[in-house]
C-alpha positions as CSV (number, residue, x, y, z in Angstrom):
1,X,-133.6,-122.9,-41.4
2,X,-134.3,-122.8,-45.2
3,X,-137.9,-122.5,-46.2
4,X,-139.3,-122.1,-49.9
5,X,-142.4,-120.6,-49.0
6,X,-144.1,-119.9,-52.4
7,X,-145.2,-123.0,-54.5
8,X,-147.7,-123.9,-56.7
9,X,-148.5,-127.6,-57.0
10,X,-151.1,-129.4,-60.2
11,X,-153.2,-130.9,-57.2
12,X,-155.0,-127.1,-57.0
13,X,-153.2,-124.4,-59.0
14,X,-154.0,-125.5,-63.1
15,X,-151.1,-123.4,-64.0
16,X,-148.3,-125.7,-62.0
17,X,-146.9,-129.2,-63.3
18,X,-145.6,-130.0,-59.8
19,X,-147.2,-132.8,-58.3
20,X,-147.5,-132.8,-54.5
21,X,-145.3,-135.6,-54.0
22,X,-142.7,-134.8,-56.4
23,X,-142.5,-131.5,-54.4
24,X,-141.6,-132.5,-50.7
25,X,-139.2,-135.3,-52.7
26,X,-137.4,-132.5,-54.6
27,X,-137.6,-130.5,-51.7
28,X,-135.7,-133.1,-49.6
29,X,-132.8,-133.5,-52.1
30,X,-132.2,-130.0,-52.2
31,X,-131.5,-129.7,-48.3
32,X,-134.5,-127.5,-47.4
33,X,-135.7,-127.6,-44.2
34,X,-139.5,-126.4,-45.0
35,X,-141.8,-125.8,-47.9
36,X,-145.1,-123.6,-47.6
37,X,-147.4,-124.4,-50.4
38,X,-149.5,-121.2,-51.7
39,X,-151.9,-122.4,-54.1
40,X,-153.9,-120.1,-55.9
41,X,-156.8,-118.7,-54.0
42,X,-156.4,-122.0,-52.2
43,X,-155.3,-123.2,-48.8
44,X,-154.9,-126.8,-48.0
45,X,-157.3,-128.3,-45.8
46,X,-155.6,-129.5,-42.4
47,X,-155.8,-133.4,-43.3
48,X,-155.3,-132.9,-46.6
49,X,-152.1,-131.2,-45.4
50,X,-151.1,-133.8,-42.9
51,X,-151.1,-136.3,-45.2
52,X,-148.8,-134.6,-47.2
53,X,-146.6,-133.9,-44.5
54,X,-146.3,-137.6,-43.2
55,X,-144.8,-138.5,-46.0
56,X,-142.3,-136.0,-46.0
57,X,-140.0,-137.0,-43.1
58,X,-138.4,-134.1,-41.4
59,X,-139.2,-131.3,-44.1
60,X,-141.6,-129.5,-42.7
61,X,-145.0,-128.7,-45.0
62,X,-147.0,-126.1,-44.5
63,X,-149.8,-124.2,-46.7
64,X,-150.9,-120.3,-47.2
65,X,-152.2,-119.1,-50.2
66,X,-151.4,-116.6,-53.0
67,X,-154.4,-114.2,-53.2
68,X,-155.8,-112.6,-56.3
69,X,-156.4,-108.8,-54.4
70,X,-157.7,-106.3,-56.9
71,X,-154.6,-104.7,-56.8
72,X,-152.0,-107.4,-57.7
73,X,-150.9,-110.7,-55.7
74,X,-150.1,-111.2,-51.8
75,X,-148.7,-114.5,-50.5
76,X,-150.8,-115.1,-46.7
77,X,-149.4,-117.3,-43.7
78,X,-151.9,-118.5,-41.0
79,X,-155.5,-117.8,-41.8
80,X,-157.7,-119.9,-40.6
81,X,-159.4,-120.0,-43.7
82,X,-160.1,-117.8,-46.7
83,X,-164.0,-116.8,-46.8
84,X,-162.9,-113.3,-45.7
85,X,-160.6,-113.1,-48.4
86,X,-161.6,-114.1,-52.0
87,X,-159.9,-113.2,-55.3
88,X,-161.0,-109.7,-56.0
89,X,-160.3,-108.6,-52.4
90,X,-159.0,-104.9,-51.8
91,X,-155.6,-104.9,-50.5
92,X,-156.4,-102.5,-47.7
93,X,-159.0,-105.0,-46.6
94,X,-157.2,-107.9,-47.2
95,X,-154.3,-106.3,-44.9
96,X,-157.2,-105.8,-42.2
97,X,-158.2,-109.5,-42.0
98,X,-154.4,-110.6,-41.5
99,X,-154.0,-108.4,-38.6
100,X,-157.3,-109.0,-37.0
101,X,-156.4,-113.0,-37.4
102,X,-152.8,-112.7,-36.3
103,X,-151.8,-113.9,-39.7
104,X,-148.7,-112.7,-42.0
105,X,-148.2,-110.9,-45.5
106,X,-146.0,-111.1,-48.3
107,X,-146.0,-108.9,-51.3
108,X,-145.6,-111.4,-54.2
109,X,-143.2,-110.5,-57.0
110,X,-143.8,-106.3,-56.8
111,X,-143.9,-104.4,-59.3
112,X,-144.7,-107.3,-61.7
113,X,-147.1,-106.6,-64.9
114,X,-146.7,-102.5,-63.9
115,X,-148.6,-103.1,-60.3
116,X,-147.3,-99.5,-59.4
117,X,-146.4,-101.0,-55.9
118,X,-144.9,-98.0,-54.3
119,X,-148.0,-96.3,-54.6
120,X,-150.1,-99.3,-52.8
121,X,-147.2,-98.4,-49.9
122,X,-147.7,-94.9,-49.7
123,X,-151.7,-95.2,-49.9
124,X,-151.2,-97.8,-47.1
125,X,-148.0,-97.6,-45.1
126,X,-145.1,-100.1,-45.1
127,X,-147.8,-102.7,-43.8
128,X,-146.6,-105.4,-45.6
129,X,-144.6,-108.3,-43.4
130,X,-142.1,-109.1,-46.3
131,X,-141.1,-107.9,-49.9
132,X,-140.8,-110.7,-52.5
133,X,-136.8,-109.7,-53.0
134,X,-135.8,-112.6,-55.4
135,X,-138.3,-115.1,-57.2
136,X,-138.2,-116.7,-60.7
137,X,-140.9,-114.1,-61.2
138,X,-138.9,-111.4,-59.9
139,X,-136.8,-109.4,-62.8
140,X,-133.8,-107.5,-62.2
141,X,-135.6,-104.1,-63.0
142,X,-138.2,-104.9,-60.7
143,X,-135.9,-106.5,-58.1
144,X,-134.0,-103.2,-57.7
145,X,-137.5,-101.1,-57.7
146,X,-138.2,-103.3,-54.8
147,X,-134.5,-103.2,-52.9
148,X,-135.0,-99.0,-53.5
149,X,-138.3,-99.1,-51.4
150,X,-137.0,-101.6,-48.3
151,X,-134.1,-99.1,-48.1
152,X,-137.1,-96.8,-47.8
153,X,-138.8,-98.4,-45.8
154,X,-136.9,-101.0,-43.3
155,X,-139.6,-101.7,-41.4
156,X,-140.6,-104.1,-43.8
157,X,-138.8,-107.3,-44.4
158,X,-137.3,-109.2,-47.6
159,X,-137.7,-112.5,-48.5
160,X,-137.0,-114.6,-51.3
161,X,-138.9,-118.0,-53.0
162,X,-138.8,-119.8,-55.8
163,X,-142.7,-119.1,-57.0
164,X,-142.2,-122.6,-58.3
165,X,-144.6,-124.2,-60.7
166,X,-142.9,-127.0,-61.9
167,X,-139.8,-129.2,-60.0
168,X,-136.7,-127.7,-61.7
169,X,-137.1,-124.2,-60.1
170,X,-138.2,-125.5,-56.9
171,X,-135.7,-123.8,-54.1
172,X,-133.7,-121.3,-56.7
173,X,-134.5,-118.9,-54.0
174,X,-135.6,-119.2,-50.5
175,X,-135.7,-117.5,-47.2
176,X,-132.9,-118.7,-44.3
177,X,-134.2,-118.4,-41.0
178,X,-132.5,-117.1,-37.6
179,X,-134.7,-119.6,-35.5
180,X,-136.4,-122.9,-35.1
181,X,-139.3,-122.9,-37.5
182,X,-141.9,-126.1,-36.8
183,X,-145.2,-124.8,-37.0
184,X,-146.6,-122.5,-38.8
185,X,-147.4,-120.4,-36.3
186,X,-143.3,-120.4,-35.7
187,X,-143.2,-119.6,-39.4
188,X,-145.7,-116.3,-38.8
189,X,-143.8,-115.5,-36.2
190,X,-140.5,-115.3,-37.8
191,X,-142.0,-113.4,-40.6
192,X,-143.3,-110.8,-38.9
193,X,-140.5,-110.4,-36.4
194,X,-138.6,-109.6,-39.6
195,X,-136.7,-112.9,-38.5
196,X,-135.4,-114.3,-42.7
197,X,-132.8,-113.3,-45.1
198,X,-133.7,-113.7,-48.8
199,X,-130.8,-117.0,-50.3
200,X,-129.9,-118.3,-53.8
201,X,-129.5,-121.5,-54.2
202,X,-126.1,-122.5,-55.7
203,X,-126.1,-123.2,-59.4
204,X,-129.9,-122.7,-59.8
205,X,-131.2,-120.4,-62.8
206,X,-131.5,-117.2,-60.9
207,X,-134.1,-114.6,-63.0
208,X,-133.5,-112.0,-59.7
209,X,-129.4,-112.5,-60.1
210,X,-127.4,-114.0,-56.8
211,X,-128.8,-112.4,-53.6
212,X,-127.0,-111.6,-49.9
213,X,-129.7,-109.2,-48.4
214,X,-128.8,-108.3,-44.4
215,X,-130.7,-106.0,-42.5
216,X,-128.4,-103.5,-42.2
217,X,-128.1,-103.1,-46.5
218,X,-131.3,-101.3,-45.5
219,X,-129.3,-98.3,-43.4
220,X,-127.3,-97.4,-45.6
């Protein structure tokens, strides 16, 4: 399954000019099976959410959220909520509060703006779920900083997403699933069983270059 799982829509992230609707329509046309939404600091509320998704036919909608941690951005999957987690967060408590709420973790876009990334690892451990591999917001410098640590570290995952703010760069990257995703509790689970390969989608602007991550890249 085919999921673009970081997306920023104009109903709650000011810096997007994706409408919500215009989203799950684009999303449909591009043959994704699933979108996650990660608003800033933001998670959908639940009927706010299944409204969205009954429009949306079989593509599957879900949210997260893109927090603002002290020490750069990390893309979350299945909090209940975000009180225990507000912009300004430390990563090392922000990792605590996913694993106390059996939630997932993504590293958004590493290495981005100089985060020095690979020391947040060694201060903390490969704790992270998945690496951002490929995004629009993921260079080639800092996609091969990233590649260098997951060879390092394999028990992390990769994953790629479009970081879409606006509908033409919706699904230039995504993450292809193993498994039946329809809930997002199937979505956590996948992520953290290291379950997704990082895609390109064909003929899409790709800032990260074409991408065929496999598991066994990391062995090498």
């Amino acid at each position: 399954m085919k999921f673009d799982h970081h997306i920023h829509t104009s109903r709650h992230s000011p810096d997007s000019s994706l409408p919500p609707l215009d989203l799950i329509e684009s999303a449909r046309e591009l043959g994704l099976d699933g979108v996650v939404i990660t608003e800033h600091d933001y998670q959908w509320q639940p009927d706010e959410l299944a409204e969205l998704a009954s429009r949306a036919g079989d593509l599957r909608v879900f949210s997260g959220a893109e927090i603002s941690a002290r020490e750069g951005h990390f893309l979350v999957y299945g909090l209940p909520s975000l009180d225990e987690v507000p912009p300004g967060v430390t990563v090392g408590e922000l990792l605590r509060v996913v694993r106390a709420r059996g939630a997932a973790i993504v590293a958004a876009h590493p290495f981005r703006w100089d985060q020095p990334f690979d020391e947040i690892v060694a201060e903390h451990g490969p704790a992270f779920d998945g690496l951002e591999l490929v995004s629009k917001n993921v260079s080639r410098e800092t996609r091969a900083r990233t590649e260098q640590l997951l060879l390092d570290h394999p028990e992390m995952g990769a994953t790629g997403s479009s970081d879409a703010h606006e509908a033409h760069t919706l699904g230039c990257y995504f993450t292809q699933f193993d498994r039946p995703i329809d809930t997002i509790e199937d979505f956590v689970a996948a992520l953290t069983a290291r379950a997704g390969r990082p895609r390109h989608r064909d003929r899409a602007v790709l800032a990260s270059g074409p991408v065929s991550w496999e598991p066994a890249t990391r062995r090498s």
